[in-house]
N, C-alpha and C positions, 0 to 999 in steps of 0.2 A: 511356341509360335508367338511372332511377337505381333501387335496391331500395325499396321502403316502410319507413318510421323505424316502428319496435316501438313497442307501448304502452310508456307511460311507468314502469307496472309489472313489466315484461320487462326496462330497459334497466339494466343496472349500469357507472358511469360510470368510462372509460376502459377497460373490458373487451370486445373483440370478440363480437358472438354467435359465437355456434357455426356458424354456415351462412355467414359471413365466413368464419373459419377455414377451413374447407371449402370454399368457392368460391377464398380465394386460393391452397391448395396445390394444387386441381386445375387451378387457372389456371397457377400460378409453375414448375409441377416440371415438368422439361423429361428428355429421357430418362439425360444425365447427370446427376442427382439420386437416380436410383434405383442401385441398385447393381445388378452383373450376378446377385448371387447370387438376388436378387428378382424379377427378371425373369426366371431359370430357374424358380425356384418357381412364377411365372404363368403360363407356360409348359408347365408339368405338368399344373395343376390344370386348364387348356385342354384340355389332351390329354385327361382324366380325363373332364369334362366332354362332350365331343363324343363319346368311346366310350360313354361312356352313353345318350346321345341318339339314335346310331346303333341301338345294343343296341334301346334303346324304338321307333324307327321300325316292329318288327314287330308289337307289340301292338294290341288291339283300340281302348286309349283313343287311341292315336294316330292311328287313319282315321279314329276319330270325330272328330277335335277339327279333324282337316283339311278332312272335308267339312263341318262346323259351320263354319269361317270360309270356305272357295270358296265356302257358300253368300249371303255375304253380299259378298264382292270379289272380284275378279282383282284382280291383279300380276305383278309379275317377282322379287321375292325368295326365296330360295329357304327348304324346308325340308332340317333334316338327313337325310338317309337315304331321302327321298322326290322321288317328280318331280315333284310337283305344285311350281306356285310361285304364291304369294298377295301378297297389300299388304305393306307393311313391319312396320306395326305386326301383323298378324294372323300373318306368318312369325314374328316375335319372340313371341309370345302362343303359337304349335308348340311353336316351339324351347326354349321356358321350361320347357314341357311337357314334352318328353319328355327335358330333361335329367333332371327331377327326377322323371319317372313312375316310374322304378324305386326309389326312394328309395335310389339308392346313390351318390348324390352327394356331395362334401365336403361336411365340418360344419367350421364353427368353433366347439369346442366350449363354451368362455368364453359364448357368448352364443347357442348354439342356433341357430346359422344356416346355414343355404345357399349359400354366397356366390356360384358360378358359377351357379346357376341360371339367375338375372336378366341378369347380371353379362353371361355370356357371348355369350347371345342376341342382344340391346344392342350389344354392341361391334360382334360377327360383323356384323348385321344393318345397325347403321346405319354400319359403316365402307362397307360396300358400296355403301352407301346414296348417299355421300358422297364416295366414290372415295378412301378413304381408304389409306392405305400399309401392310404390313402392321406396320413398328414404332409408326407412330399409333395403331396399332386394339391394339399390345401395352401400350403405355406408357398409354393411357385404361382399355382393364380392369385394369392393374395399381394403378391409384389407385381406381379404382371398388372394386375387393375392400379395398383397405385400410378406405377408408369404412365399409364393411359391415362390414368384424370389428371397428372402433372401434366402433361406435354396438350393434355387440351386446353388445361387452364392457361398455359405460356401462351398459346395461338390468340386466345380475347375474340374467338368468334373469325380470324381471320382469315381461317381454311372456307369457312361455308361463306365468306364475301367471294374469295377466289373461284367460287364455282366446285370447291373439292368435297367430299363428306368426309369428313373428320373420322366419321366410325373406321371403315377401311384405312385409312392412310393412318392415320395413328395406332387402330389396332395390328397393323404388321407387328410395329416395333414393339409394342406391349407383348404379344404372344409370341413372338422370337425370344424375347431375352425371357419367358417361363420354358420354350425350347431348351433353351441355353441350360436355363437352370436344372431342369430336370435329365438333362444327359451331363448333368455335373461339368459343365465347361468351365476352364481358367477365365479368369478376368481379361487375359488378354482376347482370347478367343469370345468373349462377350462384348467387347469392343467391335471386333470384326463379324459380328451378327447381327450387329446396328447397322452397321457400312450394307451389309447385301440386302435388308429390311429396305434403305433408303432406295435402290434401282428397282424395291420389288411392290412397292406401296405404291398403290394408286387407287382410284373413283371419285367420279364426278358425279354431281345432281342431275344431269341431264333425264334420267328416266325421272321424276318429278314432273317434270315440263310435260308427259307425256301416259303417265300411269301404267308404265312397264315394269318388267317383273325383276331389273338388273341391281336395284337399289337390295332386296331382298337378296343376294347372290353377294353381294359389295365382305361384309365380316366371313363367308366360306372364305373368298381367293384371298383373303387377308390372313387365315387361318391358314390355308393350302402354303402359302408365300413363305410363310411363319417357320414352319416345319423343314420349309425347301432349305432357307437362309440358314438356320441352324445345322444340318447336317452339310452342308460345303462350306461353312464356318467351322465346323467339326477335321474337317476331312483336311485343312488348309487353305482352302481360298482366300484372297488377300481382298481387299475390299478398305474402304476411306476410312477414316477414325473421326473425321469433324461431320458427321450424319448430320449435325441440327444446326450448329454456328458458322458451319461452311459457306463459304461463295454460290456453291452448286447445293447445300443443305437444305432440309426440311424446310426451315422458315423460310427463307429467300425464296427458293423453287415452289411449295406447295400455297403459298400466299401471294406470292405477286405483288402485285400494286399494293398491297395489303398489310406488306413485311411491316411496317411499323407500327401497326395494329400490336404484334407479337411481343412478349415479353420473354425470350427464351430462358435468362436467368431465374423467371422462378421455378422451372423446372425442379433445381436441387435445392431451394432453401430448405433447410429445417426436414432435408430429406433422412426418412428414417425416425425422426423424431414425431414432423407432425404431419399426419394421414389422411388423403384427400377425398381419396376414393369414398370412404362411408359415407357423402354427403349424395352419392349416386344417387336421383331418385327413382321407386317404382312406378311406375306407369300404372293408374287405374282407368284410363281409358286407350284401348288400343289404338292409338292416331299420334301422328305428328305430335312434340312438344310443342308445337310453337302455336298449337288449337287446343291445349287441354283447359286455361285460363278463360279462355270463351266460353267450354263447354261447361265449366263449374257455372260459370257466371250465367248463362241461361239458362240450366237448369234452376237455379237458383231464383231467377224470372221468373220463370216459368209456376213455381211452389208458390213463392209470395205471393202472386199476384192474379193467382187461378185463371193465367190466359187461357183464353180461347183461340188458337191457330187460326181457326177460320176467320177471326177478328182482328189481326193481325193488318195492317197495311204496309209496312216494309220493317226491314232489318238493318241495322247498320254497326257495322263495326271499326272499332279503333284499330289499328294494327301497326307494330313494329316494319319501318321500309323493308327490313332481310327477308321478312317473313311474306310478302307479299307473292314471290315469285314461287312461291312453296306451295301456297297452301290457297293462294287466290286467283292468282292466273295460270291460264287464261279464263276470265269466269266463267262464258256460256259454257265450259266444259267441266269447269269446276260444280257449278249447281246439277250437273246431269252428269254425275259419273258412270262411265263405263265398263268399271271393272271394280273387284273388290277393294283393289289396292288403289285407283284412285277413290274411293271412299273413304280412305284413309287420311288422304291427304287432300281435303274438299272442308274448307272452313263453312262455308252456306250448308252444306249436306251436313255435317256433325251440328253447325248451331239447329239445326231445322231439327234433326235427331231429336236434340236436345230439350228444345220447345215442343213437341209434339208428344215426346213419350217418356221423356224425362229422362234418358239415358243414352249412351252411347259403348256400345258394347260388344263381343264377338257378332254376334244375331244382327246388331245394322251395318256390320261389314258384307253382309252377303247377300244376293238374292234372296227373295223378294224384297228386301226391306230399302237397296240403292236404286231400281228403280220401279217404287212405290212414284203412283202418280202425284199423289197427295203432298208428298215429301218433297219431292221434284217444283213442285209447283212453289213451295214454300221458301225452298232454297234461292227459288229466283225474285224472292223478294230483295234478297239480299244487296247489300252495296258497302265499300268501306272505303275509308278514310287513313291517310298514313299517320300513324300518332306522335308527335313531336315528343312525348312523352315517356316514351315507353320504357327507357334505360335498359336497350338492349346492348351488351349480353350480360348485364348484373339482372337483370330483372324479365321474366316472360310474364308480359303481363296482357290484360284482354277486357277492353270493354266492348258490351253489349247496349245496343240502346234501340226498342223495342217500341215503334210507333202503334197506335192502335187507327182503327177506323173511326171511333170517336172521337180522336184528335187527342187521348192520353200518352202518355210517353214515359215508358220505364226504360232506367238503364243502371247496368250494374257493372264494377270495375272489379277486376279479381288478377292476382300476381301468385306464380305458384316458384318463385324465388324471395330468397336464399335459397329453398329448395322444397319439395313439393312431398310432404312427409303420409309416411305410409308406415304404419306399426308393426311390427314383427308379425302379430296375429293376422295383420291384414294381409301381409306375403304370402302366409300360409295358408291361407283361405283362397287366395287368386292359385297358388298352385295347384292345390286341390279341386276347385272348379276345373281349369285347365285340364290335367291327368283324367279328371272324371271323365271328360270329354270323349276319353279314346280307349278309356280301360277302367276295369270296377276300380271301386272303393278300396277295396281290402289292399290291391297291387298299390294303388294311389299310396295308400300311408305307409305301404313295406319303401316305396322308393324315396319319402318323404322324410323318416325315422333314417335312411342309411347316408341324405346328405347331410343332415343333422346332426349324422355322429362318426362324419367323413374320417376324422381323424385317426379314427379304431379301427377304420379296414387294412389289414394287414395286404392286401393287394387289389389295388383301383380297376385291375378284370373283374374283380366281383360285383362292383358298381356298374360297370362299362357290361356286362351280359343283364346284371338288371333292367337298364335302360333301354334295353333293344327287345324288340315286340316280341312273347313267345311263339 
């Protein structure tokens, strides 16, 4: 089967598309290609990934979204952290879910993405699917997350100006082309799973604006989409070959006004050689990236300078223009959030967190702790300023400046770019908290030890029944 020739205005002669590029590294790269140090790194962000998913299996979005697809199929795949088992594509469309329902999933921060959301579901899912190995199902999400953090970094922030989330609309095409890979598709046929990725990627911020449950749901239908495009790319569906440098492609379409923001040619530089993905960082605070530089920074206040909350007279913060629509308006709702998820994304409520008890953590995402009077009251001290400074998207950065009632004034600047580092031990101690969460100890480190030593599972069912609740 051959891919579809681009329009004639797409094609610059002698230059690969980009979805060539793409289809022949995840065709060509075999698992000596990668280095070990990068398939420890995928390895992590697995780990990282599944404790989170685990952690989310007790929330309420996650019985919903399980009895929302039982009610439309049976299957045998499983979900993480639950016993039910659904279709393939509907377990993947869960699993997407509740990696990323807590929002404490890795960012790449370059391009505002999610990588494991899509990424891991995908692999998990249709390795099992497929009876695949468990170094197959490592070596396919370890090229799936590279994609993903290339194609964020080409954007420069341009999808999330357009109003689009990057996680979703980038994670199709990353978890297609691990699709691709793991049902062994020719290069050409991985050309033409970019093409149906492209009509099938979408979501926008709009639940932001609103602290609804669809941003949480955004990496499943990305995931769902992923597996669809793959098997009618399998089967011969014909679909575009110019997905990204097209007229109608990725950057034009999912940027907008914004296309010139984009860099699509760094997508392939030095692809294969040098590897983006690693730079993904973990999230030690479950909230928005665009509030975790605030939240160091007043806690940090908070330490030095033995505030007293009650002593406090207002709050004020610096803040990136992009970030504002995120995580600050509208205020009056943003300081009295009404659901866990917007506590999530409530910059006054986490700085308040912050300042009052020194952290911000599963426990201030939920009742009682979003609306404690005290916290609430605190949050509406708050006010911010848009920071001329900020060097957003090379840099997330956050200051705090902390007036008191006797007329003292602390403030502290903190940036958690280049990237926002978290130590291997520290991965493994967030996963473990998380798993403890929903299951003993003992189960915690059997599923801890088996992505750790993903490589050795002669079949990724044997992972894929560990992870689903006994």
């Amino acid at each position: 089967m051959q891919a579809n020739s681009p329009p004639a205005e797409d094609a610059v002669e002698n230059t690969p598309l980009i979805s060539q590029a793409l289809a022949a590294f995840v065709h060509g790269s075999g698992d000596r290609d990668i280095p070990p140090h990068i398939t420890q790194r995928a390895k992590l962000l697995m780990l990282d990934a599944i404790g989170i998913a685990l952690a989310s299996s007790a929330h309420d979005f996650a019985a919903t979204a399980v009895r929302a697809m039982r009610a439309l199929s049976g299957g045998d795949a499983h979900v993480i952290g639950m016993r039910e088992t659904l279709g393939l594509r509907d377990a993947a469309l869960v699993n997407g879910t509740l990696v990323h329902g807590l929002d404490y999933d890795d960012t790449y921060l370059p391009g505002s993405v999610h990588l494991t959301a899509s990424c891991v579901p995908v692999a998990l899912g249709l390795g099992a699917f497929v009876g695949a190995s468990g170094s197959e199902v490592l070596t396919a999400c370890t090229l799936g997350l590279e994609v993903g953090a290339r194609l964020g970094a080409a954007g420069k922030g341009g999808f999330a100006r357009a109003g689009f989330h990057a996680t979703s609309v980038l994670g199709t095409f990353a978890a297609a082309l691990i699709a691709g890979r793991l049902m062994k598709m020719t290069p050409a046929q991985l050309v033409t799973v970019q093409g149906i990725a492209l009509s099938a990627a979408s979501g926008t911020m709009q639940s932001l604006q609103e602290g609804s449950w669809t941003k949480r749901l955004h990496p499943g239908l990305a995931a769902a989409a992923a597996i669809t495009a793959a098997s009618l790319a399998r089967e011969g569906f014909t679909a575009p070959a110019a997905s990204y440098e097209g007229r109608f492609g990725l950057f034009r379409c999912f940027q907008g006004a914004h296309t010139a923001v984009g860099d699509p040619a760094m997508v392939t530089v030095d692809l294969g050689q040098h590897w983006e993905f690693p730079r993904a960082s973990i999230k030690l605070y479950p909230a928005g990236h665009h509030s975790h530089a605030f939240m160091t920074a007043a806690k940090k206040l908070a330490h030095e300078h033995k505030i007293r909350t009650d002593d406090i007279q207002s709050i004020r913060a610096l803040i990136a223009e992009i970030a504002v629509p995120l995580i600050c308006e509208p205020l009056e709702s943003r300081c009295q959030p009404q659901s866990s998820y917007a506590a999530q994304f409530s910059l006054p409520y986490g700085i308040a967190c912050c300042l009052a008890r020194g952290r911000f953590g599963l426990e201030e995402i939920e009742a009682p702790a979003y609306t404690d009077p005290k916290l609430i009251a605190l949050a509406r001290k708050f006010s911010y300023s848009v920071d001329p400074n900020s060097g957003f998207p090379k840099f997330r950065t956050g200051e705090v400046i902390v007036r008191m009632q006797d007329g003292r004034e602390f403030s502290r600047r903190e940036s958690i770019l280049p990237d926002e580092p978290a130590t291997a031990d520290e991965i493994i101690e967030k996963f473990i908290n998380n798993a403890q969460s929903v299951m003993p100890a003992a189960r915690a480190d059997e599923i801890r030890d088996a992505i750790l030593n993903i490589e050795n599972i002669p079949s990724i069912r044997t992972l894929s029944r560990l992870l689903a609740k006994p």
